[in-house]
Each structure stands twice: as C-alpha cells, then as structure tokens.
C-alpha positions in Angstrom: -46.7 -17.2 40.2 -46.4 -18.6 36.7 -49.3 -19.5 34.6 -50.5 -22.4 33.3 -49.0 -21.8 29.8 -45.1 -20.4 31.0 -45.2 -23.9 33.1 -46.4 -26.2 30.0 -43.4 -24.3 28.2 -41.2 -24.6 31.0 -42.2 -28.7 31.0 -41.8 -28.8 27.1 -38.2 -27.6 27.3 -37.1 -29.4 29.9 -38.3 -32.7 27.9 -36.5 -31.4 24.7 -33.2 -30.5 27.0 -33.9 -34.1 28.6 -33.5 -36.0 24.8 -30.5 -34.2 24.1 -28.7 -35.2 27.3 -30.0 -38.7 26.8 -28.8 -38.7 23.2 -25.5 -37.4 24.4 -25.0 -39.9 27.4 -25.7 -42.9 24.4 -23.0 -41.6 22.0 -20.3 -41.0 25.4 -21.5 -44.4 26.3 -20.7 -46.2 23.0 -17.4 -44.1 22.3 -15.9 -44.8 26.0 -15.6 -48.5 24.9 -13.5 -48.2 21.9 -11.6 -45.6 23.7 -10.7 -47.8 26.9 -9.9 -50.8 25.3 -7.5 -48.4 23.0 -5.7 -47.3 25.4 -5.4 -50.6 27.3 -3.9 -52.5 24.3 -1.1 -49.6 24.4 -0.3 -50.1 28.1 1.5 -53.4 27.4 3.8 -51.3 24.6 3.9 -48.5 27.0 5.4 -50.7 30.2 7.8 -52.8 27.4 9.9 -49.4 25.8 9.6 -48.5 29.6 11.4 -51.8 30.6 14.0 -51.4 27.8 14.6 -48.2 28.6 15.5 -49.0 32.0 18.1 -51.8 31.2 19.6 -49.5 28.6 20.3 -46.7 31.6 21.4 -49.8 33.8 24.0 -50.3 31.4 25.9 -47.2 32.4 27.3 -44.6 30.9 24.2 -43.6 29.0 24.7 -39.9 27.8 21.9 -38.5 25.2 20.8 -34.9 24.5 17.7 -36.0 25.6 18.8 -36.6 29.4 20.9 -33.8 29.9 19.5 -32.2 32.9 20.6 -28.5 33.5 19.2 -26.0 35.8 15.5 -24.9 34.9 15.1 -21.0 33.6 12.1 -22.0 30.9 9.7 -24.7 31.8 7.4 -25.8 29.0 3.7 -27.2 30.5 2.2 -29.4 28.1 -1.6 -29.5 28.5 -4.4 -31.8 27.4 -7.5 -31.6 27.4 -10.9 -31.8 25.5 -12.0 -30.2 22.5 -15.3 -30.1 23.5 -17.3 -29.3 27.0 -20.3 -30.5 28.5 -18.1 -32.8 30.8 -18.4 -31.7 34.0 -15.2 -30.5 35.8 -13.1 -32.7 33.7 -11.9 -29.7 31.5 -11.5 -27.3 34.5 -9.8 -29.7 36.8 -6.8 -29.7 34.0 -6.2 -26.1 33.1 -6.7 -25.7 36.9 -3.7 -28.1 37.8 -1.7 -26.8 34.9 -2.5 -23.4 36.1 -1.2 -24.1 39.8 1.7 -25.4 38.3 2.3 -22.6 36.3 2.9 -20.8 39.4 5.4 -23.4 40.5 8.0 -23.1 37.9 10.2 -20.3 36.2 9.4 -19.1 33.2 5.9 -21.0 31.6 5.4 -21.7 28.4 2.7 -23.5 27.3 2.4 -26.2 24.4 -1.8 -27.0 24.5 -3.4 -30.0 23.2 -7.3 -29.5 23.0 -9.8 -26.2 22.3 -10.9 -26.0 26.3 -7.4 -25.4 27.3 -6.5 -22.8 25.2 -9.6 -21.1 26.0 -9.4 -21.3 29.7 -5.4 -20.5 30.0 -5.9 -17.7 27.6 -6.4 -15.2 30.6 -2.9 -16.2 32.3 -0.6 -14.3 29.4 2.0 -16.8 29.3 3.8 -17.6 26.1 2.1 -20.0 24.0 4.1 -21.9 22.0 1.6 -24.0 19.9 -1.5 -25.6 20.4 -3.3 -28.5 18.5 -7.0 -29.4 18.3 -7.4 -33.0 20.1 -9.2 -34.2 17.5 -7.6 -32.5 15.0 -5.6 -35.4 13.6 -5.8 -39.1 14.3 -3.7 -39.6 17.4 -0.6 -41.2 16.0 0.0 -38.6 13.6 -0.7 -35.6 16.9 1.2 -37.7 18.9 4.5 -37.4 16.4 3.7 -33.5 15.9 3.8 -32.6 19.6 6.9 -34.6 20.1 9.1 -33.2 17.2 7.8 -29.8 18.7 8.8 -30.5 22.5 11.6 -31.8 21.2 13.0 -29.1 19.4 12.3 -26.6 21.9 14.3 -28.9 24.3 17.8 -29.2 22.5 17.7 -26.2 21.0 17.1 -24.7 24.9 14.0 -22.6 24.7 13.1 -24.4 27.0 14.8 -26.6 30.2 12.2 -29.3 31.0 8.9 -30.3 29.8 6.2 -31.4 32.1 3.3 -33.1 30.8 -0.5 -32.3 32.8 -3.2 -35.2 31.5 -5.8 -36.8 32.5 -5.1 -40.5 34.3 -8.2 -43.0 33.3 -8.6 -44.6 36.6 -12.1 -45.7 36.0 -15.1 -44.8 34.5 -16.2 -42.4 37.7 -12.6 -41.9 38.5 -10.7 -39.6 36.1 -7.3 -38.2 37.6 -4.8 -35.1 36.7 -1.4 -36.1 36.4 2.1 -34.3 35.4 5.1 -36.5 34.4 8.4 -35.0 33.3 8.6 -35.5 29.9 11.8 -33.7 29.1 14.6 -34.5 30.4 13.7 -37.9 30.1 14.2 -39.8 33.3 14.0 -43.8 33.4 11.1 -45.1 35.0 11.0 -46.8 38.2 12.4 -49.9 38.7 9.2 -52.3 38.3 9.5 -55.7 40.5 8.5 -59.0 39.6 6.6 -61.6 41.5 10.1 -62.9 43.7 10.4 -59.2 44.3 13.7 -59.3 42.5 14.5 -56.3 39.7 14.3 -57.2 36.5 17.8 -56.2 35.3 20.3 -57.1 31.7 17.5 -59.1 30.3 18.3 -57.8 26.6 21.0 -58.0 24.4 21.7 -54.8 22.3 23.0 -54.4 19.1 25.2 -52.6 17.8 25.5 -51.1 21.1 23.4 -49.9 23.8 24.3 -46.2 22.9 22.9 -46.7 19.5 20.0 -48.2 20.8 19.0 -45.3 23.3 19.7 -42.9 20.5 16.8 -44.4 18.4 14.9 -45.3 21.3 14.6 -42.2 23.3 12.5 -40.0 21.0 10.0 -42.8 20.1 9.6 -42.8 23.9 8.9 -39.0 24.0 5.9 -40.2 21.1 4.4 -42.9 22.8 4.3 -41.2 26.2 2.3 -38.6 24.5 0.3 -41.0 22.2 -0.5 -43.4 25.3 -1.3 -39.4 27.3 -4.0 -38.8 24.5 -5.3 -42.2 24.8 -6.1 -41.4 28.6 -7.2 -38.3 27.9 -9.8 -39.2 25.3 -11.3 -41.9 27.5 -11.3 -39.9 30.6 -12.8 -37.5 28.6 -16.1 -39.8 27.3 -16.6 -40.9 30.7 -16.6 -37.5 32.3 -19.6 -36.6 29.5 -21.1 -39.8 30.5 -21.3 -39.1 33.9 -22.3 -35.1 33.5 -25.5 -36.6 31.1 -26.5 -39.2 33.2 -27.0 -36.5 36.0 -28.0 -34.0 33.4 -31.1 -36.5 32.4 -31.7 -37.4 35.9 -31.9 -33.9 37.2 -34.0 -32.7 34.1 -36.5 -35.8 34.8 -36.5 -34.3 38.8 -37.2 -30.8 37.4 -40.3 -32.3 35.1 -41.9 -34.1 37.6 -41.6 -31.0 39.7 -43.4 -28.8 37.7 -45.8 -31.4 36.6 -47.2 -31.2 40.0 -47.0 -27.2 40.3 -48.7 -27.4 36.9 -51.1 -29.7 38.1 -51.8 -28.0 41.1 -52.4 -24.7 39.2 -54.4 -25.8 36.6 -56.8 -27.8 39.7 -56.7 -24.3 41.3 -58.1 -22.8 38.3 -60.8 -25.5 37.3 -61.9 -24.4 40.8 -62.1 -21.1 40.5 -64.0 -21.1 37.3 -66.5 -23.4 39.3 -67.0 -20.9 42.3 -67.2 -18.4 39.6 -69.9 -19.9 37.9 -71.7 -20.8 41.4 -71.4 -17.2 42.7 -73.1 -16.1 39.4 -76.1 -18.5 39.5 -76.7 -18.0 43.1 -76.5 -14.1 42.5 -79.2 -14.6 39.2 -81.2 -16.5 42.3 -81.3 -13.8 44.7 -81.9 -10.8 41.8 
C-alpha cells in the first residue's frame, strides 16, 4: 500500500497535470472561434468558384490538362493533419483513413501536410513526395505551395490522380475524415435551388469559357486546399478541447480519489499511534 507521502505526491501532480490541461482547454477554446468563423466566411467563396465551375463544364466541350482522366498507375494521397498532439484520436483517425486507403489504390505516394502525419505514416515505406508543417506558413501562402506541387506532379504524370484525406468540421464534438479527388478535377454536383430546378448558364464568359476554365481551374485546386486547411485547423482545436476537458475532468476524478485513500490512511495511522501510545501506558501500569 502506498504511504502517506507517495499519495501527497501522487495528489500534487495530478493538481499540476490538472492546470496544464485546464490552461490548454482555455487556449483550444479561444482559438476554435477564430478558426470556425475562418473557415465559414470561405464556404460562401468555396460554393461560388464551385458554381462557376459547374456552368463552365455545362458549356461543353471543356477540355483542360487538368481534367484529363487516364487510367490510374500512381495515386498521390494528400494528408492533413495536426502539427501538434494531445487531441485525442483526431490525429490517428486521419493517417488511419489515409492509411486504409493507401491499400486501395496502385502505386501511393504521399504529399503530407502536418508533423503527426509524417510521423505516423513513416512506418508504411511509401514514397513521400513532400511534406509541409501545418503551421509552417500562414495558410494562403501553404495553400498555393501544395497546389503548384500537386500540380506539377499531375501534368507532368508522376502521378494519375490526387486524392485529398482531411478533416470535415461538422461540429465542435463532431469532427469527420473525408477524401475528395482533387486531381483530375471533376465538377461538383449539381446544387439545386429552392424550386428544385438546376441552376444552369447563369454567367456570361469572356473572352470565352475555355479561357475562363484555364485560369479558373488551378485557383480551384488552391482554394480546395486552402478551404481543406481551414477545416482541418478547426477540427483540430475542437478535438484538443474536447481531449482537455476530459483530461481535467478525469484528473479532478483521480484527486478526489486519492484524497480519500489519503485520508483514510493518514486516519489509519493517527490510530495506530493512539493504540500505540495506549498499549504502552497500560503496559507501564501493569510493570
């Protein structure tokens, strides 16, 4: 059983453990904030290049390097995570979903986004194209980077697609793994309005559609990875919120637990002392 001191120490650094957490779950509280209401102001960007995009491939006839689609012998995975841990399964959920899908295609290679990936794909031995911290450079300036890289690799055919495995900010409890095709670029689904009618040749291009989808198409490539690192980063703060809230409440559970133990042993020792010092007078009685 421990002693009275090893439980005071075990209290002491449970309460110091307890602070940092608490400390941790403020900052992750504070940050998740800015980050959300980032990444909803670019949603409204995100579903308007979408929208364009799809009247410039209902205009027919669309032909760009970017949506040539050949047969798949390389697949590039583009993976995003954290840079940092102590968020519960968020970091793990991703490499394992870019893992499993690893095993679905022919030929890997893997273009990383974030320190935790990298670490936890390292084991696999598949090519690794480049990686890039998360927080390495502000987000517009990443976002341009991984493009131009993806890019390249993609017309000049190291690789034959590009699938893109982030995190999908559902909520602040809810935090979903995702994989979009990034390359060959595929128009998105036809969105419907409120009459349930398509929305369909509401622009007017000029000089010409084809000019416009050549200008368009890789500044979609950017700002579906921009908008991906957006979601990442605030999936990211409320996975470390959640993880410190239950860090702090678990670490209070585990004080008041050993509070009482410590309590309880230190009773059990006042007592014995007493029927020590009892025995002792009654045995200076008798002698």
């Amino acid at each position: 059983m421990a002693t009275l001191r090893q439980l005071r120490d075990r209290v002491r650094s449970l309460r110091n453990t307890q602070q940092i957490t608490r400390a941790m779950k403020m900052v992750a509280g504070a940050r998740i904030r800015r980050a959300e209401l980032a990444m909803r102001a670019a949603r409204p960007y995100a579903n308007a290049i979408g929208e364009m995009l799809r009247e410039l491939v209902a205009t027919g006839g669309a032909q760009h390097p970017l949506l040539e689609q050949r047969p798949v012998k390389n697949a590039g995975i583009l993976l995003m995570t954290a840079d940092k841990g102590l968020a519960g399964a968020f970091n793990s959920n991703l490499a394992r979903n870019a893992t499993q899908l690893a095993r679905e295609v022919p030929n890997p290679h893997l273009y990383l986004v974030g320190t935790k990936g990298r670490v936890q794909l390292r084991s696999l031995g598949l090519p690794r194209e480049s990686d890039w911290g998360l927080q390495s450079q502000p987000f517009p300036t990443l976002a341009k980077a991984v493009a131009a890289q993806v890019t390249e690799d993609f017309l000049s055919g190291k690789v034959d697609t590009v699938i893109l495995v982030s995190s999908r900010f559902v909520s602040t409890i809810v935090q979903r793994p995702t994989r979009v095709q990034l390359l060959p670029i595929t128009a998105p689904e036809q969105a419907s309005r409120a009459d349930g009618k398509a929305l369909r040749n509401a622009f007017e291009f000029e000089p010409d559609p084809k000019a416009v989808l050549a200008a368009l198409l890789p500044k979609y490539v950017e700002f579906t990875i921009f908008q991906a690192l957006l979601e990442t980063q605030a999936s990211e703060f409320a996975a470390r919120l959640i993880a410190m809230t239950n860090a702090t409440d678990n670490a209070g559970k585990l004080i008041d637990d050993l509070t009482l133990v410590m309590n309880k042993t230190r009773q059990a020792t006042i007592t014995k002392e007493i029927l020590e010092i009892v025995g002792g007078a009654e045995a200076l009685k008798t002698s």
